[in-house]
C-alpha positions, -999 to +999 in steps of 0.1 A: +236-361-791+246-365-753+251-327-754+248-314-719+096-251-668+080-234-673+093-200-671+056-185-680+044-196-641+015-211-658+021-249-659+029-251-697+057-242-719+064-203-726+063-213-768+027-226-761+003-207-787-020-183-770-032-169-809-072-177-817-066-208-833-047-239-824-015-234-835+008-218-865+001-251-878-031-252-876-031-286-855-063-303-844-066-311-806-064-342-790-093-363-783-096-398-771-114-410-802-084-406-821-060-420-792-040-448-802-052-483-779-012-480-767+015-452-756+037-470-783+014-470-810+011-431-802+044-423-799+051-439-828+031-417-848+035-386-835+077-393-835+069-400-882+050-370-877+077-347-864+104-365-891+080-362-920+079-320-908+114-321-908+122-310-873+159-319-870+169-343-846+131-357-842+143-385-823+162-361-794+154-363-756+159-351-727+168-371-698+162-366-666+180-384-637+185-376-596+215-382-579+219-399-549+219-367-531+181-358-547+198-334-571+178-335-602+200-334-637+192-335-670+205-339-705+199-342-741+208-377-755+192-394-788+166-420-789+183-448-811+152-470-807+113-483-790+092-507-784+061-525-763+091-533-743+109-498-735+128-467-750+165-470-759+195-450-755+233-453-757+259-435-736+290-440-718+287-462-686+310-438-663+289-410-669+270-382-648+236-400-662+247-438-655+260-430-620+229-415-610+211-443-630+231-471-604+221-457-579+184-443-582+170-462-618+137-440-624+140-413-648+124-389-671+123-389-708+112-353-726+103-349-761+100-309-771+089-311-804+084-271-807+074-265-837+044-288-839+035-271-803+036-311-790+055-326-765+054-362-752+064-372-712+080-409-704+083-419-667+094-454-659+128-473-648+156-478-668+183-508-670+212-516-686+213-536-719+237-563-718+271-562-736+254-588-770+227-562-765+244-533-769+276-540-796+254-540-831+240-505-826+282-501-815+291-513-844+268-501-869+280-463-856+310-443-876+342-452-874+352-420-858+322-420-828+336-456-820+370-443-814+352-411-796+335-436-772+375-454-764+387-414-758+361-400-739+356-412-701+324-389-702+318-366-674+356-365-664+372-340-656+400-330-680+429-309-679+425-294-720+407-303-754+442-312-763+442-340-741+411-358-756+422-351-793+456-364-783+438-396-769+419-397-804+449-397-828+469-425-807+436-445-811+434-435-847+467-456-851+455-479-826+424-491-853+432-472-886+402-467-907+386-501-915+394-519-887+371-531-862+366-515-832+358-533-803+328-519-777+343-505-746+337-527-713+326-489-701+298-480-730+265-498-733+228-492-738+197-487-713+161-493-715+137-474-701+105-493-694+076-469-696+050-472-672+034-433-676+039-416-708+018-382-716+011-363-744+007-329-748-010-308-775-008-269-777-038-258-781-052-218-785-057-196-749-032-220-732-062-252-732-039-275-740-047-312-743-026-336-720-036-374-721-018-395-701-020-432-705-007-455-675+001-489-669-026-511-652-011-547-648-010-554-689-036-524-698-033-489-700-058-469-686-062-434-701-066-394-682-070-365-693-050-335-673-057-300-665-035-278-689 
């Protein structure tokens, strides 16, 4: 996607239900019982469940980074895969989001899944995936997004739209349809490794379950927050 509060006061989201019952959807709350042993095991489930409800774009984020002036800055990007190991995600290298990444590598992951009245919250560090890392999700993308990735120094400053679709069409003849593209020196993946990740269950009068599970040496210990 890479498009680039709580503005109720109360510590939870403005769309959180406040009706009688739990939710429009009338979703059950959150209890430990029913917790996954593992943030990824959770996450996993809870990312089908928003696919199978057809939420589009289930798998976007938003990423939050600080600069090396403490400025916080955040964006939407797409979650192209996770593991035990981490979340991953694609983007230019000489963007807003790697720079600040270089130089300060904790960040934020934030999934709003609104209309399920869920949310889920990764914290951890993030690294770069290594060039054999990163080029089969490169080259497993449209022909058209790999050329995007060659004409877009992301987070540039540019004088017109006419300058970037002029940069596109010389690389259109560049590497005509059914070529191969190769991965820019400037693109890549990261990896977040998680070590808190929360989720967050609307529930009715603004009670909202929030379960938090962190990393303990190789457990997770699990806490349940204040809504």
């Amino acid at each position: 996607m890479n498009t680039d509060d709580h503005p109720s006061g109360t510590g939870q989201p403005a769309w959180a239900p406040e009706a009688d019952g739990p939710g429009d959807l009338g979703e059950p709350g959150l209890e430990e019982a029913i917790l996954a042993p593992d943030p990824v095991a959770q996450f996993s489930g809870w990312l089908a469940g928003a696919a199978a409800a057809g939420l589009p774009e289930p798998n976007a984020m938003v990423l939050s980074t600080v600069t090396d002036a403490g400025r916080p800055r955040a964006r939407s990007v797409l979650l192209k895969s996770h593991g035990q190991d981490g979340f991953i995600f694609y983007t230019n290298r000489t963007s807003a989001k790697a720079q600040d990444l270089s130089g300060n590598p904790w960040a934020c992951l934030l999934f709003p899944w609104y209309a399920l009245h869920r949310q889920v919250i990764i914290q951890g560090a993030v690294s770069p995936l290594s060039e054999a890392e990163s080029e089969p999700y490169f080259h497993s993308r449209t022909h058209g997004s790999q050329l995007g990735a060659w004409a877009s120094r992301q987070s540039s400053v540019i004088g017109s739209r006419a300058v970037l679709d002029d940069r596109y069409a010389r690389l259109e003849q560049r590497w005509p349809e059914g070529t191969i593209v190769p991965m820019p020196s400037f693109w890549g993946g990261y990896r977040l490794r998680h070590d808190v990740v929360e989720f967050w269950q609307g529930r009715a009068n603004r009670l909202h379950d929030r379960l938090r599970y962190r990393r303990q040496g190789t457990h997770w210990a699990v806490e349940r927050l204040a809504p």
